[in-house]
C-alpha positions as CSV (number, residue, x, y, z in Angstrom):
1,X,0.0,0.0,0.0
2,X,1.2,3.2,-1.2
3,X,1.9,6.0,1.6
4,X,1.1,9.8,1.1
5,X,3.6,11.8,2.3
6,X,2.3,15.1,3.0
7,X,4.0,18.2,1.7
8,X,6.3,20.4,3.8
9,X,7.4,22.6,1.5
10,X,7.4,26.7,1.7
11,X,3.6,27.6,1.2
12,X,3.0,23.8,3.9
13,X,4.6,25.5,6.7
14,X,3.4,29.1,6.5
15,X,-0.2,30.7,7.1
16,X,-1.6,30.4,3.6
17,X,-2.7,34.4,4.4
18,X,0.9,34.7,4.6
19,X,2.1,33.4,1.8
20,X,-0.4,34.5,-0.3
21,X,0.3,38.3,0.5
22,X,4.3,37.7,0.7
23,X,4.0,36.5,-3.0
24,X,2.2,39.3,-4.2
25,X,4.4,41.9,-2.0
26,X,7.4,40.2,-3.5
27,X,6.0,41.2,-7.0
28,X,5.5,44.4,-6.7
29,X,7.3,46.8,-7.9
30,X,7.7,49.2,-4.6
31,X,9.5,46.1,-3.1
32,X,11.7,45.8,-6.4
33,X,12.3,49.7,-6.7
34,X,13.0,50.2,-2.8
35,X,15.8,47.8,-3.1
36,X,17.3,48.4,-5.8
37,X,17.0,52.4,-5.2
38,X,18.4,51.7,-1.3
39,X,21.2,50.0,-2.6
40,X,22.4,52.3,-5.1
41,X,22.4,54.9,-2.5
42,X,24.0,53.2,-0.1
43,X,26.6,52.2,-2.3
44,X,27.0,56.1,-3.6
45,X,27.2,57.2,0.0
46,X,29.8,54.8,1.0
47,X,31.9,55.7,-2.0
48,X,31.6,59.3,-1.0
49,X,32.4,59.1,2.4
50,X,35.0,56.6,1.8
51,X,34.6,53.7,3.4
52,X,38.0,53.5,5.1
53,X,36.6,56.3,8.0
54,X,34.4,55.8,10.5
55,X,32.6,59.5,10.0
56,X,30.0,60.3,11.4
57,X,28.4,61.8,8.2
58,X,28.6,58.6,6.6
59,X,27.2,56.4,9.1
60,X,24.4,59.7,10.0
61,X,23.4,59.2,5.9
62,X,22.7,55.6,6.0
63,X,21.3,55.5,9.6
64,X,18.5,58.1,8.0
65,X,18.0,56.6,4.9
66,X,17.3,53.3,6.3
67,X,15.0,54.8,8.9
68,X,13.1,56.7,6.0
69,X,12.6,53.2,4.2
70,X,11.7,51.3,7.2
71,X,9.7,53.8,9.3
72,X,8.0,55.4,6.1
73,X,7.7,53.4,2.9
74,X,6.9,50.1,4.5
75,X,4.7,50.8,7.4
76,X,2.6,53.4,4.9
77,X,2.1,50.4,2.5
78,X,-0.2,48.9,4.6
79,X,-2.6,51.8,4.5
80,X,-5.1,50.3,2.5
81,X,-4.2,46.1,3.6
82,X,-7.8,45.8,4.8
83,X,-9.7,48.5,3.5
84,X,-9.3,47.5,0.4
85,X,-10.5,44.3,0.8
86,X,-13.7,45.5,2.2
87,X,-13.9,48.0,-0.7
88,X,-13.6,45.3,-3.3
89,X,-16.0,43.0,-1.2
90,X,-13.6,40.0,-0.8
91,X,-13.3,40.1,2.7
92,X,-16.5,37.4,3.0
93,X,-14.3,35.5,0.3
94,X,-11.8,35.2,2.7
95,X,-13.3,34.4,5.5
96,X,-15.4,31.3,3.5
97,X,-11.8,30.0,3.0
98,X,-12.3,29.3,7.1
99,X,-8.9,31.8,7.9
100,X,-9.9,33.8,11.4
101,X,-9.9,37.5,11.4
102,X,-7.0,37.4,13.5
103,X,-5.1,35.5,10.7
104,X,-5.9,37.3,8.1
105,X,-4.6,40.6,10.1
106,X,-1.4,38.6,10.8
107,X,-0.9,37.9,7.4
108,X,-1.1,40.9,6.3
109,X,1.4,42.1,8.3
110,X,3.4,39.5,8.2
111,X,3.7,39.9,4.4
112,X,5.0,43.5,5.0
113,X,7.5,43.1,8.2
114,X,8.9,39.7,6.0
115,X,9.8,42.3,3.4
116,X,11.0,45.1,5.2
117,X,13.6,42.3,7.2
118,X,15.0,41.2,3.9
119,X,15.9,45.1,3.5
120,X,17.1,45.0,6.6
121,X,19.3,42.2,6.6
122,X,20.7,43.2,3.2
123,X,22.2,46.0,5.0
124,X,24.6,43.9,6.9
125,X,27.0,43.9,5.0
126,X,27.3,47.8,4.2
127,X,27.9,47.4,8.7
128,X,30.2,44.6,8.6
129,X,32.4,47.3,5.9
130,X,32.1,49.5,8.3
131,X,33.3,47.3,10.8
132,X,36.1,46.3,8.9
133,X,37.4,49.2,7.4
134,X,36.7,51.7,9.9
135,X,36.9,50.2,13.3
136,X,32.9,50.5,13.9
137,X,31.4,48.7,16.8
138,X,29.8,45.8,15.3
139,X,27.5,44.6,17.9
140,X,26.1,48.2,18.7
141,X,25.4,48.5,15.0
142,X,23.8,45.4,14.3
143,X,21.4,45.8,17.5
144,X,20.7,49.3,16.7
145,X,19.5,47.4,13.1
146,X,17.6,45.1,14.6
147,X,15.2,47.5,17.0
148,X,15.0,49.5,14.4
149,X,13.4,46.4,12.1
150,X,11.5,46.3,15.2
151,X,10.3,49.6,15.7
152,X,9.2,49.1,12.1
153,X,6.9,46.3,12.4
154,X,5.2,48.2,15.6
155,X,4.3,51.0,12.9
156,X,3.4,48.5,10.5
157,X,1.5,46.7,13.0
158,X,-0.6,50.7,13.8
159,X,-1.5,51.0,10.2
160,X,-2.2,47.8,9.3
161,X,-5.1,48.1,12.1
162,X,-6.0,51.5,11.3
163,X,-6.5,50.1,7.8
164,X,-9.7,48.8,8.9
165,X,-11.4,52.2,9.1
166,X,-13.2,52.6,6.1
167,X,-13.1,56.1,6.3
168,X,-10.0,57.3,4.0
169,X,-9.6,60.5,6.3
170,X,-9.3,58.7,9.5
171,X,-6.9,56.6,8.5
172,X,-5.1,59.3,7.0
173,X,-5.0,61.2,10.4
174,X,-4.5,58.3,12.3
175,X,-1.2,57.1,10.7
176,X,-0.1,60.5,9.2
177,X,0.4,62.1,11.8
178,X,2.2,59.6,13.6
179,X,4.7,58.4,11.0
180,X,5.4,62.2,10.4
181,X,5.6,63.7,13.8
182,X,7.1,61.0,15.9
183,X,8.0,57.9,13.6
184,X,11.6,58.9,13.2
185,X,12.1,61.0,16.5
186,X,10.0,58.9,19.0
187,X,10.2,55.5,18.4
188,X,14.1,55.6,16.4
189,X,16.4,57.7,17.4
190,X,14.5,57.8,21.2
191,X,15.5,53.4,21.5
192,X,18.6,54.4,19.9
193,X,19.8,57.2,22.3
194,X,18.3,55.2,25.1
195,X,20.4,52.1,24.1
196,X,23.5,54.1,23.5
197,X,23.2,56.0,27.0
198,X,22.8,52.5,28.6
199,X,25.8,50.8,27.1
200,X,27.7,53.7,27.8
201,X,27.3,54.1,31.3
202,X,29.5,52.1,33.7
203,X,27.4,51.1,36.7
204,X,24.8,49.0,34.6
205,X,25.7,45.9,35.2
206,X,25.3,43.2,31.9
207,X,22.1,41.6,33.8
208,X,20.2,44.6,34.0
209,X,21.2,45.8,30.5
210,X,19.9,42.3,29.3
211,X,16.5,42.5,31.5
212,X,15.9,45.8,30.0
213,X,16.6,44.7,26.3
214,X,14.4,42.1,27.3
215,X,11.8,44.5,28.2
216,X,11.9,46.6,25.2
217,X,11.7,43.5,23.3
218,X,8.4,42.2,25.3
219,X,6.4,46.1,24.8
220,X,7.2,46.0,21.3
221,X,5.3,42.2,21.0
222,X,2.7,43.5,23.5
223,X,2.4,46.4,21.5
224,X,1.8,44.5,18.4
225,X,-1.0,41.8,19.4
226,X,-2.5,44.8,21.0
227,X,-2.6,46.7,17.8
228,X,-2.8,43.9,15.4
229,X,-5.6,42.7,17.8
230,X,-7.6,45.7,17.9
231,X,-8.0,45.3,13.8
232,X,-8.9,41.9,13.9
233,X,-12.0,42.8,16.1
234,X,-12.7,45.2,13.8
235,X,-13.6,42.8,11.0
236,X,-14.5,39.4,13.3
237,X,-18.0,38.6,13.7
238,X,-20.4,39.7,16.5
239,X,-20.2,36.6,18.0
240,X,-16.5,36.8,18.3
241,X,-14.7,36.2,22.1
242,X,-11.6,37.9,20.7
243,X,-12.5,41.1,23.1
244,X,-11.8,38.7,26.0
245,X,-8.5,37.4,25.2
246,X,-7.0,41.2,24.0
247,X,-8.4,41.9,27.7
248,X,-6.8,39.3,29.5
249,X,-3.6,39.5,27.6
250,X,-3.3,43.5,28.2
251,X,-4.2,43.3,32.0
252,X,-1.1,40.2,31.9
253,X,1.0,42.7,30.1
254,X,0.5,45.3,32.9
255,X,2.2,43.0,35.4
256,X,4.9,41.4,33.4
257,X,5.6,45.1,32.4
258,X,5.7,45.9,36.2
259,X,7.6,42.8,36.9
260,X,10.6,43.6,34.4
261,X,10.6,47.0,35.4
262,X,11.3,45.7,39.1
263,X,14.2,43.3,37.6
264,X,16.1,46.4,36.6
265,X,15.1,48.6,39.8
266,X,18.5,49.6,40.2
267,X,18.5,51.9,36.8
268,X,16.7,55.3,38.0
269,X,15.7,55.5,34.5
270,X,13.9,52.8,34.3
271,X,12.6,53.3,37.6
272,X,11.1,56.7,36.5
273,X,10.0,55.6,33.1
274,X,7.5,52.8,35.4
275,X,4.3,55.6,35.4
276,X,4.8,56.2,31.5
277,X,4.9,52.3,30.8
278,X,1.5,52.0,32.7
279,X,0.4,55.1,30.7
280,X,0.8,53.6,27.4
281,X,-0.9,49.9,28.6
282,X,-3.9,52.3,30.0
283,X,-4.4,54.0,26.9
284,X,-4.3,51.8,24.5
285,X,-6.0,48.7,26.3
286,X,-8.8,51.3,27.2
287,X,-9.4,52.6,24.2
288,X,-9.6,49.4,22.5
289,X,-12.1,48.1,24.9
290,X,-14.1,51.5,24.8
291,X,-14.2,51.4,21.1
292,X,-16.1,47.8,21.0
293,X,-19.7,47.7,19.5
294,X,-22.2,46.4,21.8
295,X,-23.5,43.0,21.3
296,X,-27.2,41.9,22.1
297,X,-25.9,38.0,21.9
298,X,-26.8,35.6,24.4
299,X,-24.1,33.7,23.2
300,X,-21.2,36.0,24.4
301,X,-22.7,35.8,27.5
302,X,-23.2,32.1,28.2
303,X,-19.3,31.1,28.9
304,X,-19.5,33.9,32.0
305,X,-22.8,32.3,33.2
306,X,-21.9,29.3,33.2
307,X,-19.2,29.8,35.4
308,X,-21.4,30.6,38.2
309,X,-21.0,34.1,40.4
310,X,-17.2,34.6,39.8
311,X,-17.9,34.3,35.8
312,X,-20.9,36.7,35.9
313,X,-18.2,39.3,38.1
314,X,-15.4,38.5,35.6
315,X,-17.9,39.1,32.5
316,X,-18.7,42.9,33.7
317,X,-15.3,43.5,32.5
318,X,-14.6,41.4,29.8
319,X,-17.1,40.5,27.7
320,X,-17.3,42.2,24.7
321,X,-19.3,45.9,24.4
322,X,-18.0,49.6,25.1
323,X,-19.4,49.6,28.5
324,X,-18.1,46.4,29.8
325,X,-14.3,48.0,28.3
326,X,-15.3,51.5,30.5
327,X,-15.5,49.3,33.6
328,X,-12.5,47.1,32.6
329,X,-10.8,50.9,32.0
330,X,-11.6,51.7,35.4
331,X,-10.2,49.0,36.9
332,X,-6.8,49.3,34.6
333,X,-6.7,53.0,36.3
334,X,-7.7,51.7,39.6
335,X,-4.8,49.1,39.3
336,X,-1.8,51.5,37.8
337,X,-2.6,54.2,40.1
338,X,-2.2,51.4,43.1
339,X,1.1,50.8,41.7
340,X,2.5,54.4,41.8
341,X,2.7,57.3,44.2
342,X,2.5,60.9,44.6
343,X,1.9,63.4,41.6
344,X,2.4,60.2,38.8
345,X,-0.9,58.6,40.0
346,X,-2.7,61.9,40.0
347,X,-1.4,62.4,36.9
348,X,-2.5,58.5,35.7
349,X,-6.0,59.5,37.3
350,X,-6.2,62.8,35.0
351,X,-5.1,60.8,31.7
352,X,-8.1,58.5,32.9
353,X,-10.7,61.1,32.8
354,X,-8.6,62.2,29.3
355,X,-10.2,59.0,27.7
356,X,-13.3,58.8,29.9
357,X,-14.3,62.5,28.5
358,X,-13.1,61.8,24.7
359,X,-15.3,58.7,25.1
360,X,-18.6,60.4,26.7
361,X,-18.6,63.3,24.0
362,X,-18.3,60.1,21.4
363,X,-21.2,58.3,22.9
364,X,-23.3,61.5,23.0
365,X,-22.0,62.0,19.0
366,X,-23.0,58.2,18.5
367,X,-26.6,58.4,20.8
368,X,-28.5,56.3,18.4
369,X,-26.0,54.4,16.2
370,X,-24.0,52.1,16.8
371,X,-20.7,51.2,15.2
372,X,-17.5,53.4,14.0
373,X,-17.3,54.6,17.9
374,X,-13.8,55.0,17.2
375,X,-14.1,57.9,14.7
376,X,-16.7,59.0,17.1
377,X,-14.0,58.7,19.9
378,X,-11.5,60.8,18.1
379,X,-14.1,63.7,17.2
380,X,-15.0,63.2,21.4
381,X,-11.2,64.0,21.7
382,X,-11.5,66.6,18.9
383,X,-14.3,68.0,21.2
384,X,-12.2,67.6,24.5
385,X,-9.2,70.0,22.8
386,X,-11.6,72.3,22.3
387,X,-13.3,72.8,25.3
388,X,-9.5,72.5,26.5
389,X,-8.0,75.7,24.4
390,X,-10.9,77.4,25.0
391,X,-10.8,77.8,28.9
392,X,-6.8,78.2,28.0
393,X,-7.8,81.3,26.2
394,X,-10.0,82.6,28.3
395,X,-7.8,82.5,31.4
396,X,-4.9,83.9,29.4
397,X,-7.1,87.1,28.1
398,X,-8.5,87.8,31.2
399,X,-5.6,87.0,33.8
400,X,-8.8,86.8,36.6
401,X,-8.2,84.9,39.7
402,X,-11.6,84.4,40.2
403,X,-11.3,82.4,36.9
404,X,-9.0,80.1,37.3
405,X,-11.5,77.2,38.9
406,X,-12.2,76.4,35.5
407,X,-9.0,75.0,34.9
408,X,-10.6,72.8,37.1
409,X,-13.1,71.4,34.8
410,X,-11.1,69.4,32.5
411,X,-8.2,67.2,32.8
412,X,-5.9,68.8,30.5
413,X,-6.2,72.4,32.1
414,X,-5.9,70.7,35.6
415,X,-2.4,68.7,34.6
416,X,-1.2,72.1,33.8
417,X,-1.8,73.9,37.0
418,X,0.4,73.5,39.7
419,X,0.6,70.7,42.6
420,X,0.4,73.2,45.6
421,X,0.0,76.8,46.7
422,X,-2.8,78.8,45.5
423,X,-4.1,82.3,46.4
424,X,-6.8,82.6,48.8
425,X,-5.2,79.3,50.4
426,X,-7.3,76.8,47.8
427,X,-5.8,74.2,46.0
428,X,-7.1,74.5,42.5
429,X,-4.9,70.9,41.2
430,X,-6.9,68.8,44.2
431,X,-10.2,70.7,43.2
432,X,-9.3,69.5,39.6
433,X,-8.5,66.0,40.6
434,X,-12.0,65.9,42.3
435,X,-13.7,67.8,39.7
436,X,-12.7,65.6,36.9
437,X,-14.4,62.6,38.6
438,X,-17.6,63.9,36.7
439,X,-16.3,62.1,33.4
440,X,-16.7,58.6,34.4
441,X,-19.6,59.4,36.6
442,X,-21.2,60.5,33.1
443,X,-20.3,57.7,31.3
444,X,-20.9,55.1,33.9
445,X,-24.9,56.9,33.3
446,X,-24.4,55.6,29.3
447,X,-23.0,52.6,30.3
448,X,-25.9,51.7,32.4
449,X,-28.5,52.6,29.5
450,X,-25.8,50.4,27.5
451,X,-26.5,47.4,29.8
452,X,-30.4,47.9,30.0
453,X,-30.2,47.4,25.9
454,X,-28.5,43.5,26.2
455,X,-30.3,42.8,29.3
456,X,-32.9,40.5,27.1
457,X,-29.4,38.6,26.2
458,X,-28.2,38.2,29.4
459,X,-32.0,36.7,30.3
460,X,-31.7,34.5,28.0
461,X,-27.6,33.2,28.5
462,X,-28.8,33.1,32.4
463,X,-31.3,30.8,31.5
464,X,-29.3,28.4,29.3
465,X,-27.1,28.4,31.8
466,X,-28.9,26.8,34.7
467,X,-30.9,24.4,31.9
C-alpha cells in the first residue's frame, strides 16, 4: 500500500494568508524599486564618504535613509491592507476560505515586516564594511538594526489596524500624523539614544542591561498583538470572544511590564519611566475596549454564566461591548494608580478622565448608532481639545483669579496647574483632581442605559445556563 507523504514545503509550513500576500508583496514593484534604489544609494554614500573612515556623516546618511525606508515606505504600505479588501468586497471570500480575522490581520502584516527584514538584513554587509574598514562597533550597530526592524513592524502593526477604518480621512489622520511627527524622532532615534546612554554608562551591570533589552523586546510584541488585535476585532463577527483574550492578555501585560521593570530597579531610568509604561498599557487597552460595539448575543454571555457568580463578576469587564471595556478601564486606572505614588498617580488618574471624556462626548455623537465609535472617539477628543484651548484662552485674556477654577473642569487644564499653593489658600490641582471625577460618573450613566439594551441577552444566556 502506497503511503502519502504530505508536503512540507514553503507555502505547507506558512499561514496560507501569509504566503499569499508575501507572494504578491514580492512582486510588486515598490518592493523591487525600494531595493534596488536603497542600494544604489547606499553604495553612492559609501563611495563618497569613503569607506576606510568611521565619520559620522557617513554612518548619520545611512542611519536616515534606512530609517526613511523602514519607518515610512513600508509601514505606509499597509494603508489600505484591509480597506481595500472590504472596498472590493472580498473580505466574506476570505473568511469562506475558514482563515480567522486574527489570521488574516497577521498575514497581512506579516507579508510587509517579512519584506521590510529582507531590507534590513541586506544592510549587513554595508555594517560589517564598516566594521572592517573603519573600526565600527559591530554589535552596537547590528542591535541598533535590529530595533530599528522592530520599531518598524510596531508601525506596521498601527496602520495595518488602522486600515480597517473605512473612512480614508481617519486613516489618513491616524497614521499621518504619527509616522510624520514622531516615527523617526519617537520610536528611532529615542531606543537608539536610550540604548546608546545604557551601554555607555559604567554602573549598569550586563544583567540589567539584558533584562531591559528584554523588556523593550516584550512592549514592542505586546504592542503588536494589541494593535494587530484591535483590527482583527474590527472585522471578526459579533459573536467573536476575541475582546476577551486582548483583555486578558493587556491586564497580563500590565504585570509582566511591572515585573521587568522591578528586575532592573537599580537603573533610576527605568525606575522613572515605570508611570509612562502603565500610561501607554492604559491608553491603549482602554481605548480598544471603549471602542467595541455592543452585542445583544446571548451567546457572548453564556461562557461567564456558566461559570457561576465569579464568571458573571469576571464578565462585567470582559465581555465584549464599550461599557463592559469603560469598567474594565476603570479597573486598569484603579490598578496602575495602586502601583505608583505621589503626583504620577494623579497624573495617571487625569489621563483617565482624558479617555473617559473623549469617550462620553463620542457616545453622545454616536446616541443612536451604533458602530464606527472610534471615529466617534476621536471627534469626542477633537471636542475635549476644544473645550480644553478654550478655557486656555479665556484665562490667558482675562488673567482673573476668580477664573481660574475652571481650569478645574477638564483634565488637560488641571495637569497644567500647579501641585500646591494657590491664592486665597485653595488648591485649584486637588479641586481638579476631584472635579474631573464627573467624566466617568457620566459615562458610567451611558454605560448603564448600555447594559439595560442586552439585558434581554443576558436573560436569556442566564437561563441556558442553569438548563
Amino acid at each position: 500500500m502506497t503511503t502519502v507523504t504530505p508536503l512540507t514545503d514553503f507555502p505547507d509550513l506558512l499561514s496560507p494568508m501569509v504566503v499569499k500576500e508575501l507572494r504578491q508583496g514580492l512582486r510588486t514593484r515598490l518592493f523591487g524599486g525600494v531595493l534596488l534604489v536603497l542600494h544604489a544609494l547606499l553604495v553612492l554614500i559609501t563611495l563618497m564618504g569613503d569607506a576606510s573612515s568611521n565619520g559620522t556623516e557617513v554612518r548619520g546618511l545611512m542611519d536616515g535613509l534606512l530609517v526613511f525606508v523602514l519607518y515610512f515606505i513600508f509601514p505606509l504600505s499597509g494603508f489600505s491592507a484591509l480597506a481595500g479588501e472590504m472596498k472590493a468586497n472580498t473580505m466574506d471570500m476570505l473568511v469562506l476560505t475558514r482563515l480567522s480575522a486574527g489570521r488574516i490581520v497577521l498575514g497581512k502584516w506579516a507579508s510587509i515586516i517579512v519584506q521590510s527584514l529582507l531590507v534590513t538584513v541586506s544592510v549587513v554587509p554595508y555594517i560589517v564594511a564598516r566594521y572592517v574598514y573603519g573600526g565600527a562597533d559591530l554589535f552596537q550597530d547590528i542591535l541598533t538594526l535590529g530595533f530599528q526592524w522592530v520599531a518598524s513592524a510596531v508601525l506596521t502593526a498601527g496602520v495595518v489596524a488602522l486600515s480597517t477604518q473605512k473612512q480614508f480621512w481617519l486613516r489618513a489622520i491616524f497614521i499621518a500624523v504619527p509616522l510624520l511627527l514622531s516615527g523617526v524622532s519617537s520610536v528611532g532615534w529615542m531606543l537608539m539614544g536610550t540604548m546608546s546612554r545604557t551601554m555607555a554608562s559604567g554602573g549598569t551591570t550586563t544583567t540589567a542591561m539584558g533584562w531591559q533589552y528584554a523588556g523593550w523586546i516584550f512592549g514592542a510584541a505586546w504592542l503588536i498583538f494589541a494593535l494587530l488585535s484591535f483590527g482583527a476585532s474590527r472585522i471578526a463577527p459579533a459573536s467573536s470572544m476575541l475582546p476577551v483574550i486582548k483583555r486578558l492578555v493587556n491586564l497580563a501585560a500590565l504585570f509582566l511590564m511591572v515585573l521587568m521593570a522591578w528586575l532592573v530597579a537599580g537603573m533610576a531610568s527605568v525606575s522613572s519611566a515605570l508611570p509612562e509604561v502603565l500610561v501607554v498599557v492604559l491608553v491603549v487597552a482602554s481605548v480598544d475596549a471603549m471602542t467595541d460595539d455592543v452585542r445583544k448575543l446571548p451567546s457572548i454571555y453564556l461562557p461567564f454564566f456558566k461559570r457561576g457568580w465569579w464568571g458573571r463578576l469576571a464578565g462585567l469587564f470582559l465581555a465584549p461591548g464599550w461599557m463592559h471595556g469603560f469598567l474594565y478601564s476603570l479597573l486598569l486606572a484603579g490598578i496602575c494608580i495602586a502601583l505608583v505614588r505621589g503626583p504620577d498617580a494623579a497624573n495617571i488618574w487625569l489621563v483617565g478622565c482624558c479617555m473617559w471624556a473623549s469617550v462620553f462626548f463620542a457616545q453622545l455623537l454616536a446616541f443612536r448608532r451604533t458602530g464606527e465609535y472610534l471615529s466617534a472617539t476621536f471627534a469626542g477628543a477633537c471636542m475635549l481639545a476644544f473645550f480644553t484651548m478654550l478655557i486656555f484662552m479665556v484665562q490667558t485674556s482675562s488673567r482673573k483669579e476668580e477664573l481660574k477654577w475652571l481650569s478645574s473642569l477638564f483634565p488637560i487644564n488641571t495637569m497644567s496647574m500647579p501641585h500646591h499653593g494657590s491664592t486665597a489658600g485653595m488648591n485649584y490641582y486637588d479641586l481638579g483632581l476631584i472635579a474631573n471625577g464627573v467624566w466617568p460618573f457620566l459615562l458610567l450613566l451611558l454605560a448603564l442605559r448600555a447594559f439595560r439594551q442586552t439585558r434581554p441577552a443576558r436573560l436569556e444566556a442566564h437561563q441556558l445556563a442553569r438548563s
